[in-house]
C-alpha positions in Angstrom: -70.4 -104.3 89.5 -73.5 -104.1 91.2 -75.9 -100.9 91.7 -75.5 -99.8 95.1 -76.9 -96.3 94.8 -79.2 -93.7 92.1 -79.4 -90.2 93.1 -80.6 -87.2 91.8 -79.9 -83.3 91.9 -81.7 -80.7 90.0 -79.8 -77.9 88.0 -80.9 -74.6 86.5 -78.8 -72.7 83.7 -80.5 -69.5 82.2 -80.3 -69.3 78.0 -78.7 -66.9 76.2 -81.6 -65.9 74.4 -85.2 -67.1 74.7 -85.6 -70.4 72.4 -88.9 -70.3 70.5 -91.1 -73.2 68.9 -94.4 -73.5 68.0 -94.6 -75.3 71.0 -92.7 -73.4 73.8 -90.8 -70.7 74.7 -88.4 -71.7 77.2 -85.6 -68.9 79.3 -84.2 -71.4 81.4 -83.0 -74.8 81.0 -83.9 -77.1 83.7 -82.5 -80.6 84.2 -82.4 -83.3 86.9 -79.1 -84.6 87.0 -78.6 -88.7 88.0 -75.4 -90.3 89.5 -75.6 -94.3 89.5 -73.3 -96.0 91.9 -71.5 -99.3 92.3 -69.9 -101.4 94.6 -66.6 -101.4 92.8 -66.2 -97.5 92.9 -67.3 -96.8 89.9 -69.7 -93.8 89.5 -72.1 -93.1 86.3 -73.7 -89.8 85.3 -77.2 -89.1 83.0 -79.6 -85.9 82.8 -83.0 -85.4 82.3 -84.4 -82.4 81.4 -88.6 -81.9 82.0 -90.0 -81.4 78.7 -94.1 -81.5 79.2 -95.1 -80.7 75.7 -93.1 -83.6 74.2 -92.2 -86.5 76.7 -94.9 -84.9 79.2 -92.7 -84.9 81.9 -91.6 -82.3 85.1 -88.9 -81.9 86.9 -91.1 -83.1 89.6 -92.2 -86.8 88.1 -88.8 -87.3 86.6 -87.5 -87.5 89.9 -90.4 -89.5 91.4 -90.2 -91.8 88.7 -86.4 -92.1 89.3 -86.6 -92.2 92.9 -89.4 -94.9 93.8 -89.7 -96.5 90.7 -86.5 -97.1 89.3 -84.2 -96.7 92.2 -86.1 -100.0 93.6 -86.0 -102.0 90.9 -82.6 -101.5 89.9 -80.5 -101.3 93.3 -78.6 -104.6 93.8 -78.6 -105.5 90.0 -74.9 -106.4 88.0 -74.7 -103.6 85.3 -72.7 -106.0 83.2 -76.0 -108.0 82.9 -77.1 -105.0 81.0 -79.4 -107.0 78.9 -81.8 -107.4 81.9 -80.9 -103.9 83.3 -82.2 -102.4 80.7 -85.3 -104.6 80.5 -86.0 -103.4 84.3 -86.2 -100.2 83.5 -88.1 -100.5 80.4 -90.6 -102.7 82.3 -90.9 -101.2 85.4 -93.1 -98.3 84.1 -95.3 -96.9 81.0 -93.7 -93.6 79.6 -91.6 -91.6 81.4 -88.8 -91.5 78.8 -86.5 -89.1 79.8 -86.0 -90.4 83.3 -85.3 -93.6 82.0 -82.9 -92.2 79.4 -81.1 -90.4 82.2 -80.7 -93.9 83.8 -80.2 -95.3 80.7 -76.9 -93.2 79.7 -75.4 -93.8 83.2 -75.7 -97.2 82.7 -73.9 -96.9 79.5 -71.1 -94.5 81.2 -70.7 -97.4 83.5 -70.4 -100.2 81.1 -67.6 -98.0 78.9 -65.8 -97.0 81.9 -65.6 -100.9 82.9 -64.2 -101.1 79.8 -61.8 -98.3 80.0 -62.7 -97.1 76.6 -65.1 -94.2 75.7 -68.3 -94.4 74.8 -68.4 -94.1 71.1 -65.7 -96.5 70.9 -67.9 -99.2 73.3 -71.4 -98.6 71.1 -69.2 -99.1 68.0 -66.8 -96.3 67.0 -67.5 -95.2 63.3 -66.1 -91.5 64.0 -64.7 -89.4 67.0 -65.8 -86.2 65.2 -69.1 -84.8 64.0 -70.9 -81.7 62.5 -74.0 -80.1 64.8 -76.2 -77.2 63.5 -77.5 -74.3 64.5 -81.3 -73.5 65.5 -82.6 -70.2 64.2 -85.6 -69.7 66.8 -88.5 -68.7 65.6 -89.1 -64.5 65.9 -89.5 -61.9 63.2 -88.6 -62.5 59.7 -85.7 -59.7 60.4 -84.6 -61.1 63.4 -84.3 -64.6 62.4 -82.0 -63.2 59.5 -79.8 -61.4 61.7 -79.8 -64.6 64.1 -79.1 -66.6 61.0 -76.0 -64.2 59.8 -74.6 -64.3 63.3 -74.5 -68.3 63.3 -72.6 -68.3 60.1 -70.1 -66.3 61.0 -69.6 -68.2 64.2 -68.8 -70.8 62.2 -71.7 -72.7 61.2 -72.6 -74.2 57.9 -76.2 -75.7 58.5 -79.3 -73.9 60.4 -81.8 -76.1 61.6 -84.7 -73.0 61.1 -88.2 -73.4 63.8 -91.5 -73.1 62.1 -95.2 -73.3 62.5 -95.6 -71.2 65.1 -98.0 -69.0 63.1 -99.2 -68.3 60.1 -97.6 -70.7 57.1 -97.2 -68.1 54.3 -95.3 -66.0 57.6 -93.1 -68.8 57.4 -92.2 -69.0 53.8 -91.1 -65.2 54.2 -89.2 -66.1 57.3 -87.2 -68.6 55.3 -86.8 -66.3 52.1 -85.1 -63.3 54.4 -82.6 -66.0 56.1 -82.0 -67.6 52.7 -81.2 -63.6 51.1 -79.3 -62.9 54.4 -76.6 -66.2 54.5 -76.9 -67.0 50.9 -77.2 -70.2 48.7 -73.9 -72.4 50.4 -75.2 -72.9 53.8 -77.6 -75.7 54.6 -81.1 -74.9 55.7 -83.4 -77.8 57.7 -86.5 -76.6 58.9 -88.5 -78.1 61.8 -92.4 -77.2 62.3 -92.9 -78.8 65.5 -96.1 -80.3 64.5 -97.1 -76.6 63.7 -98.5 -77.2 60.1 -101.2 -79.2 58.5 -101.0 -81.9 56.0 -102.7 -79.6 53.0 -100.9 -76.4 53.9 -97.4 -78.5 54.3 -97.5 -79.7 50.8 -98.9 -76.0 49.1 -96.2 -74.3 51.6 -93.0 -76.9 50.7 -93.9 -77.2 47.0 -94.0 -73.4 46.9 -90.3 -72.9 48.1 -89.4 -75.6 45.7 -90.7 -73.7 43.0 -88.5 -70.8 45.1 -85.4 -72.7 44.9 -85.1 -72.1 48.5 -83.1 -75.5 48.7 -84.5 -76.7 52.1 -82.5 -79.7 53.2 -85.7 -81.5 55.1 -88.2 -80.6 56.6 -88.8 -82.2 59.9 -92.4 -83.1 61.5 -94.5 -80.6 59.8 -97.9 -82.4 61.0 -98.8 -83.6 64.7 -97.2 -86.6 65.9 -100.0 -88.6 65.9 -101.3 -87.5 62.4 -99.0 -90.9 60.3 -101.5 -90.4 57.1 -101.0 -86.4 57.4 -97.3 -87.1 57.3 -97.4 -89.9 54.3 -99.5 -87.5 52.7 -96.9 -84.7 52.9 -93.6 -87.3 52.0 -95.8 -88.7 49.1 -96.4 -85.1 47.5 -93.3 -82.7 47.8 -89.2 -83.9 46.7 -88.2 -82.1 49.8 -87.5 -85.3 52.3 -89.4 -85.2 55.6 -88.5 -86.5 58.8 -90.6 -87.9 61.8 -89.7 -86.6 64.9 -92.6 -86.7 67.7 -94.1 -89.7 65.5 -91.5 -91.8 66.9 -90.8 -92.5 70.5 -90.2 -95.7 70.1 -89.0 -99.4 67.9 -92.6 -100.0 67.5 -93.6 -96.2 66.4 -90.4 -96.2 64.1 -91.5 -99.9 62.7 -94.9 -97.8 61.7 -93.4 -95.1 60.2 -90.7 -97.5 58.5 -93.7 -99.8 57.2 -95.8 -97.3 55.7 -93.0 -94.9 54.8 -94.4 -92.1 56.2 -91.4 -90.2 56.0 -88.1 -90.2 54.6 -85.8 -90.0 58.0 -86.4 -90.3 61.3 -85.3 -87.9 64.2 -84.0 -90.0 67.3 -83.5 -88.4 70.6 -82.8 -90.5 73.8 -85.4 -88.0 75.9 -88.0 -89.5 73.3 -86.6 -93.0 73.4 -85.5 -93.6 77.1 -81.7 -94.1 76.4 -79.6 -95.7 74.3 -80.9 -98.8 74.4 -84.0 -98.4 72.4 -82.4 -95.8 70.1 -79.9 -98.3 69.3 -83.0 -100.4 68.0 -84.8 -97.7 66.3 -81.3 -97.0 64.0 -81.2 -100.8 63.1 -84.3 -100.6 62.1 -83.9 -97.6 60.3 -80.6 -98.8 58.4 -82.8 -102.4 57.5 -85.1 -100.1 55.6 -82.8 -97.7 53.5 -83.5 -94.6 55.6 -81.1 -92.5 57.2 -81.6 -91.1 60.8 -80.6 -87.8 62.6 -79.5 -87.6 66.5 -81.2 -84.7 67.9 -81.8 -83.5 72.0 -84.1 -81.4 74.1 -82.4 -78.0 75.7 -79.8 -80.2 77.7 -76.5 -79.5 78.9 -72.9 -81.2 78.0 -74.1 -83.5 80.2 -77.0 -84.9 78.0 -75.3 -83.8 74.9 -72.5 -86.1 75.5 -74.2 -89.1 75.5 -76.4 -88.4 72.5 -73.3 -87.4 70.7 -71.6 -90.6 71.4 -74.4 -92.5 70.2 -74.8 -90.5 67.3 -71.1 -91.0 66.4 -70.8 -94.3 66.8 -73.6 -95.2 64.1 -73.0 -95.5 60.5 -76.4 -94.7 59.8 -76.5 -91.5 61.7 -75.8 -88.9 59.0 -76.7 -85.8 60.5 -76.5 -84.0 64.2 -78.7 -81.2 66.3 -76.2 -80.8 69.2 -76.5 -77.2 69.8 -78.0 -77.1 73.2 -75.5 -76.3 75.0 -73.9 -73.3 73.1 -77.2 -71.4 74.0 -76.6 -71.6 77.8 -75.3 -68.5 79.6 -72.9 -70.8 81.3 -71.6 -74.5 80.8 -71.6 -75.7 84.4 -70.4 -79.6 83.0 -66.6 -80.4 83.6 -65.1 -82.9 81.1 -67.0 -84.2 78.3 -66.9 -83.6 74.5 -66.0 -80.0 73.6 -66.7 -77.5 70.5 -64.7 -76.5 67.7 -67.1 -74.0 66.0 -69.7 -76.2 64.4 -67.2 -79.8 65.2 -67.5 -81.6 68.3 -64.4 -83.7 69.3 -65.2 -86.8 71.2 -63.1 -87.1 74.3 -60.6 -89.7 74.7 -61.3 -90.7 78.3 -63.5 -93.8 79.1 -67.0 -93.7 79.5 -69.1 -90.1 79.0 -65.7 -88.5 79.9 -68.1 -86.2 82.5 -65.7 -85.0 86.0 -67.9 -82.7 87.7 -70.7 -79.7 87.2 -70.0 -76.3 88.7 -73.3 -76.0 90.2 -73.5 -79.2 92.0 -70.0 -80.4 92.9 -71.6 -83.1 95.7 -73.5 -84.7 92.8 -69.9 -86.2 91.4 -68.1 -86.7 94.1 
């Protein structure tokens, strides 16, 4: 089963709606899409899409990294010596994690294909079905409530709510008129993007406490790099926090683990460069007591797919941010896990499951 062939093909699919953080505002998702191939006819599929304020990466040095770095030193390998597959492309350069995770999840499409089993099933196979929420973008307080409303009655039972765009106080009415608006039985996570200070986290979260706003976690409220900022938050509000940019990788999550600087921890294969090291950062997680989330960049099914058979597959994966691709203007994947409301339903074919992509047919031939 040996790599004969890695190519890549960009794709383009405009949002429904502009999707607001405190750290972007993004119209269009962009992705590159990567299609590993074997000498036994097998054919894997991954995406990458170019987040630069997270992962630093373009469309532009995702392929590069793919195409003369990767594509060398991988072309010719066994994929069922995954083991050292994956330590190639770990190895072969600093960074670059979402082209690596695009690799990555091919890889893994391969190896459950091979198998003739799914992909959930080959990582572990807890469960076949999970929850995702809904993001709430961040706009005016009276626009986020009417986003909020419309989410519910679509079907969805937990918001994940963006922050720290602006003023904190802004944010506490924000979360007060979505709160009013869906009322006290849906779930409400909020995610600050890094937007918020250490000192104006714990007056802001300790005030909606004393709100009974019921916030279900609040994730990365201080920058990434900021670990005693985010100790100092966990250690002085009930409301569990959740490291997000803080952790890219085993050795960032053993940091955060070690000096508990929060209570869960976000993965996302874009962050980690596949399943390979998320698979890590979860074990390490579960050693420690703490429960992790499966999230994604703005990604199609494609990308989705894969995160959501990791995510499914783990024990210690308790809750999901899969909502990507329900805010694209068209789903151009073919195959793949579908919707169900707020469910998605694992397929039962082996490997990712993924067929085709209307955009780019020649891609998965």
């Amino acid at each position: 089963m040996v790599i004969e062939e890695i190519e890549t093909k960009r794709i383009a699919v405009p949002l429904k709606k502009p999707f607001k953080t405190a750290l972007r505002t993004l119209e269009t998702a962009e992705a590159i899409v990567v299609t590993v191939r074997c000498d036994n006819g097998l054919t894997g599929f991954g995406e990458a899409p170019p987040t630069v304020v997270i992962t630093g990466e373009s469309m532009e040095s995702i392929e590069s990294a793919i195409h003369y770095v990767f594509r060398p030193a991988l072309t010719g390998m066994n994929v069922l010596n995954f083991e050292s597959v994956f330590n190639t492309l770990h190895r072969a350069t600093v960074g670059n994690t979402s082209a690596k995770a695009a690799v990555d999840m091919a890889v893994y499409d391969l190896l459950a294909k091979k198998m003739d089993v799914p992909l959930y099933q080959y990582l572990g196979g807890y469960r076949k079905e999970i929850e995702t929420d809904y993001t709430v973008s961040v706009n005016s307080s009276e626009e986020m409530g009417e986003d909020a409303v419309q989410y519910v009655n679509d079907g969805f039972t937990v918001l994940k709510v963006k922050v720290g765009k602006d003023d904190i106080e802004k944010d506490v009415e924000r979360i007060c008129e979505i709160r009013r608006r869906v009322g006290s039985d849906i779930k409400i996570r909020l995610d600050a993007n890094q937007g918020w200070n250490a000192k104006e986290a714990v007056r802001s979260i300790r005030k909606m406490e004393d709100m009974n706003l019921n916030i279900e976690l609040i994730e990365q409220p201080v920058r990434a790099s900021n670990l005693e900022g985010l100790k100092t938050v966990t250690d002085n509000t009930g409301t569990p926090i959740m490291a997000d940019e803080s952790v890219f990788s085993p050795a960032d999550a053993l940091e955060v683990i070690n000096r508990r600087c929060a209570d869960l921890i976000n993965i996302k294969l874009m962050k980690t460069g596949g399943i390979y090291k998320a698979e890590l950062i979860n074990r390490l997680a579960e050693m420690a007591g703490m429960e992790c989330m499966t999230g994604s960049m703005i990604e199609t099914r494609l990308g989705i797919s894969a995160a959501a058979h990791f995510a499914a597959s783990k024990k210690n994966i308790t809750r999901f941010d899969f909502d990507a691709p329900l805010m694209l203007k068209e789903d151009i994947i073919k195959g793949g896990m579908t919707y169900e409301k707020n469910r998605i339903i694992l397929q039962s074919e082996p490997g990712l499951g993924i067929t085709g992509a209307g955009v780019c047919e020649e891609v998965f031939e």
